[in-house]
VOGU-3710 file (C-alpha; in Angstrom, 3 decimals, decimal comma):
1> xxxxxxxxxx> 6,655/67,284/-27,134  5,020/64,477/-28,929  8,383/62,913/-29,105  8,643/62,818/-25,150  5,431/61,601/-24,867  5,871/58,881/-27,334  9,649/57,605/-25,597  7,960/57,865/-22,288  5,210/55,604/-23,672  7,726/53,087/-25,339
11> xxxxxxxxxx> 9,537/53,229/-21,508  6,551/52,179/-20,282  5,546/49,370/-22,265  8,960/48,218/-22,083  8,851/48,039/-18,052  5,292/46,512/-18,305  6,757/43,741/-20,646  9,649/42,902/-18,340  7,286/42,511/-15,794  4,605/40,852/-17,195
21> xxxxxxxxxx> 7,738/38,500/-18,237  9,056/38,352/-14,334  5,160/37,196/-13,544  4,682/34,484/-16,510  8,171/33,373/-15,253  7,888/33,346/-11,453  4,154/30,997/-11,979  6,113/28,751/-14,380  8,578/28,012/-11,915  5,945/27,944/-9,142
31> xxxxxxxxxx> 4,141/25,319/-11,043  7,580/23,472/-11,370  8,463/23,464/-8,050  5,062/22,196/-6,769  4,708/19,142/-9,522  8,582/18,258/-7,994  7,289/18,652/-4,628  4,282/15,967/-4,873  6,621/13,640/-6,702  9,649/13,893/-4,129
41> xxxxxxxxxx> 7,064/13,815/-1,240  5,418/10,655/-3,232  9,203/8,900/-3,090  9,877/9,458/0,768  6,242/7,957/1,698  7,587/5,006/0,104  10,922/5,086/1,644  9,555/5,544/5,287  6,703/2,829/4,219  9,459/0,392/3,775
51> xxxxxxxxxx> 11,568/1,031/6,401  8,617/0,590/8,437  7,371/-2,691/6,668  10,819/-4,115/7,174  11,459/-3,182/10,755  7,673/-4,969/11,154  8,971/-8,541/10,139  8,063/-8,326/6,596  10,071/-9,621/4,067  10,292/-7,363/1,144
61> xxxxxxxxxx> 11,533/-7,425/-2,536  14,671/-6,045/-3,566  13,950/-2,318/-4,087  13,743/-0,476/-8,057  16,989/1,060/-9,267  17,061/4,588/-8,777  20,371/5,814/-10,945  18,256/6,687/-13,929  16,111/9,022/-11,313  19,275/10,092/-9,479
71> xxxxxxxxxx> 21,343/10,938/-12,800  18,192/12,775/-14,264  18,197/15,042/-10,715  21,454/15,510/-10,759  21,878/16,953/-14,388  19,186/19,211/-14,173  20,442/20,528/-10,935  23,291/21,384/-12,433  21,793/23,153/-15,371  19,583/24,728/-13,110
81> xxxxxxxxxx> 22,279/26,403/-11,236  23,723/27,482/-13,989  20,977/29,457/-15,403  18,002/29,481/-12,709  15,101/30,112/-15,103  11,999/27,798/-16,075  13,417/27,642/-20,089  16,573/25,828/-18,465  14,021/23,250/-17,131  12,002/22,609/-20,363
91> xxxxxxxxxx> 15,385/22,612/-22,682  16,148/19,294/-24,242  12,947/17,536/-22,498  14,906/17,811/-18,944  12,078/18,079/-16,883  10,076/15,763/-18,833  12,660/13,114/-18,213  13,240/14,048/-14,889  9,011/14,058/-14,209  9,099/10,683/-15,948
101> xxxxxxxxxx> 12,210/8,683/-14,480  10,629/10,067/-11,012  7,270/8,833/-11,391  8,361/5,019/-12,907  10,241/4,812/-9,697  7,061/5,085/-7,476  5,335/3,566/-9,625  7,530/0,159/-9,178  8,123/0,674/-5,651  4,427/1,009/-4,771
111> xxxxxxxxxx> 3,595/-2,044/-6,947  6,295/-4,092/-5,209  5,694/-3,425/-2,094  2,167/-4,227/-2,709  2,881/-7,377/-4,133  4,646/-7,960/-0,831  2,322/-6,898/1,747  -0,509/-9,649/-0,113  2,005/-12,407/-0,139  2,288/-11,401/4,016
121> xxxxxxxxxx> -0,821/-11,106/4,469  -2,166/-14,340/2,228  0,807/-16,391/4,325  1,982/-15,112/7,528  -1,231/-14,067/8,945  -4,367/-15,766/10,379  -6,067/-17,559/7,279  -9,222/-18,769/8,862  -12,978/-18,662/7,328  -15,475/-15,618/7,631
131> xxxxxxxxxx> -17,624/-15,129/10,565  -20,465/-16,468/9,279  -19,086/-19,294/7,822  -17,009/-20,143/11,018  -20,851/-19,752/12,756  -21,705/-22,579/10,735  -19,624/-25,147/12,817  -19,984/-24,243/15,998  -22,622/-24,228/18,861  -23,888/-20,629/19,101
141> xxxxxxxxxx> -26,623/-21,639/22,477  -23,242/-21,509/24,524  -22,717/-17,973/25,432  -18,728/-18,448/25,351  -19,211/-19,285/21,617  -21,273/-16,419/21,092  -18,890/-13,788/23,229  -16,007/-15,519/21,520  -17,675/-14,879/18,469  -18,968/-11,679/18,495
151> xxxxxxxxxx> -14,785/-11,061/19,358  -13,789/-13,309/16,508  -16,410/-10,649/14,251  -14,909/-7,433/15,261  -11,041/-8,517/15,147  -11,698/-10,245/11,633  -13,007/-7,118/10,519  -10,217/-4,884/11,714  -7,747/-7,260/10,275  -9,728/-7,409/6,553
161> xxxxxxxxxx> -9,625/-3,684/6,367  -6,163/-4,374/5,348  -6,361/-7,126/2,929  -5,555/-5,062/-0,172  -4,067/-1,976/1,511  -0,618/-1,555/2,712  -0,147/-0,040/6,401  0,903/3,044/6,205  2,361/3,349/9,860  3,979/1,343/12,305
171> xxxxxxxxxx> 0,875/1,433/14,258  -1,080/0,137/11,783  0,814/-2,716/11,111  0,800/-3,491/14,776  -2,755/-3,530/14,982  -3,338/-5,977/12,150  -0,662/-8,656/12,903  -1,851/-8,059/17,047  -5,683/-8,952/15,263  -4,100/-11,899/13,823
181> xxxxxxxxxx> -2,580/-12,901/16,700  -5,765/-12,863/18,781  -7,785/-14,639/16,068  -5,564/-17,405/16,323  -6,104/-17,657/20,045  -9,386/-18,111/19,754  -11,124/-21,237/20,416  -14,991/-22,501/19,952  -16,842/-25,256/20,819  -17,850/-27,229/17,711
191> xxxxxxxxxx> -20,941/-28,493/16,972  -20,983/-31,945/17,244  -22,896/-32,632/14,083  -19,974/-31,470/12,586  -17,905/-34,812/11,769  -14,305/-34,879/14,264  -12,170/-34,230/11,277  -13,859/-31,210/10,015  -13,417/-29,593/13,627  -10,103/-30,800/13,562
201> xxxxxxxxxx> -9,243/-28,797/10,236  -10,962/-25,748/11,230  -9,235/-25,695/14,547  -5,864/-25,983/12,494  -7,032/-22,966/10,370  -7,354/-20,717/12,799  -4,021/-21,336/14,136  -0,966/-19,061/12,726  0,533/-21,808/11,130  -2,408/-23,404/9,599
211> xxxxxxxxxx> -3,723/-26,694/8,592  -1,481/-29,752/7,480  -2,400/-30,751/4,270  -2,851/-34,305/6,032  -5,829/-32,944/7,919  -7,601/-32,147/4,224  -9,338/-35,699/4,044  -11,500/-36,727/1,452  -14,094/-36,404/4,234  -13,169/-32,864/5,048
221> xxxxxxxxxx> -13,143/-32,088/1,705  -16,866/-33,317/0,987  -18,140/-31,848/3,885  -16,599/-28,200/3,035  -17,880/-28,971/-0,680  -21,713/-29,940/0,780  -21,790/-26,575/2,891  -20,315/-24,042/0,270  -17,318/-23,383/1,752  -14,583/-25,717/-0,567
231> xxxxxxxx> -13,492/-22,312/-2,156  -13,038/-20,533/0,941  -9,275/-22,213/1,190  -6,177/-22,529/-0,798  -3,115/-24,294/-0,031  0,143/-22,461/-0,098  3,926/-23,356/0,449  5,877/-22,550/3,652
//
């Protein structure tokens, strides 16, 4: 009798091992699958980001090479396959390569295409001065000044919001290059204590090509230095 009772016992705790096994190994694999998920799901936002950068005009660097990430998917696939359980993952640092490789390659990607969008952005699109530093030049008791303005405020703003940040979707990009492309239509009536040439150069900034460098005088120059506004510009190649 005691015998009995003592197998049925041992059956018992044998079951409730296996399945306390089954559990510890279904919520290892669950926590596998969902750190693969974020990373794969990080690697196509990239993909479709530069797809949609590209189609948008931009020109962009020669992508990272993924055969170390592709090699380290493919292997563990395999292994996987062979014997579906979490251990296969873990065995000979597979998933920690695999984790790793995956994560360098959005990690270069995302810096590259950063790198990209602020060499865009710093060259392609409209470079002029702040709003309150363009208020400085210009005759603000004309109401077209100050409705042209109070445009030149709200589109500069729109387009800023995207100074250090990549568009993430086509319309997104749209909207900053079509607020680039309206700042550089935009056209105020200078103040005429501001010397000719300085009016001349800031008209040139706000155009989508820019300013020639022969429009930087030495008179320009002093005048931008004598109102704070010399650092405000840079000079970059075509």
């Amino acid at each position: 009798m005691i015998r009995e009772e003592a197998r049925k016992a041992c059956e018992r705790l044998v079951r409730a091992d296996a399945a306390m096994n089954s559990v510890e190994e279904a919520e290892e694999l669950s926590r596998k699958k969902s750190e693969l998920r974020d990373l794969v799901a990080k690697v196509t936002a990239l993909a479709e980001r530069r797809c949609m950068l590209r189609q948008g005009g931009i020109q962009l660097s020669q992508p990272p090479d993924v055969k170390k990430a592709k090699e380290s998917c493919r292997m563990i696939l395999a292994r996987f396959t062979e014997s579906p359980k979490a251990a296969t993952l873990k065995d000979k640092q597979r998933w920690t390569k695999l984790t790793e490789s995956l994560t360098e390659l959005n990690t270069v990607e995302d810096t590259l295409q950063r790198q990209d969008w602020k060499g865009y952005y710093g060259t392609k699109l409209f470079g002029g001065v702040s709003p309150e530093q363009r208020e400085q030049t210009i005759l603000m008791t004309l109401p077209e000044n100050r409705d042209a303005l109070t445009l030149y405020k709200s589109l500069y703003k729109r387009m800023s919001l995207h100074r250090a940040t990549v568009p993430s979707t086509a319309v997104e990009l749209e909207e900053v290059q079509e607020c680039s492309r309206q700042l550089s239509g935009i056209r105020f009536v200078e103040n005429k204590d501001v010397p000719s040439a300085v009016r001349e150069f800031f008209n040139a900034t706000s155009t989508g090509s820019g300013a020639n460098l022969e429009l930087l005088t030495a008179e320009v120059v002093d005048w931008l230095r004598s109102n704070g506004m010399l650092n405000h510009f840079a000079v970059r190649a075509r």
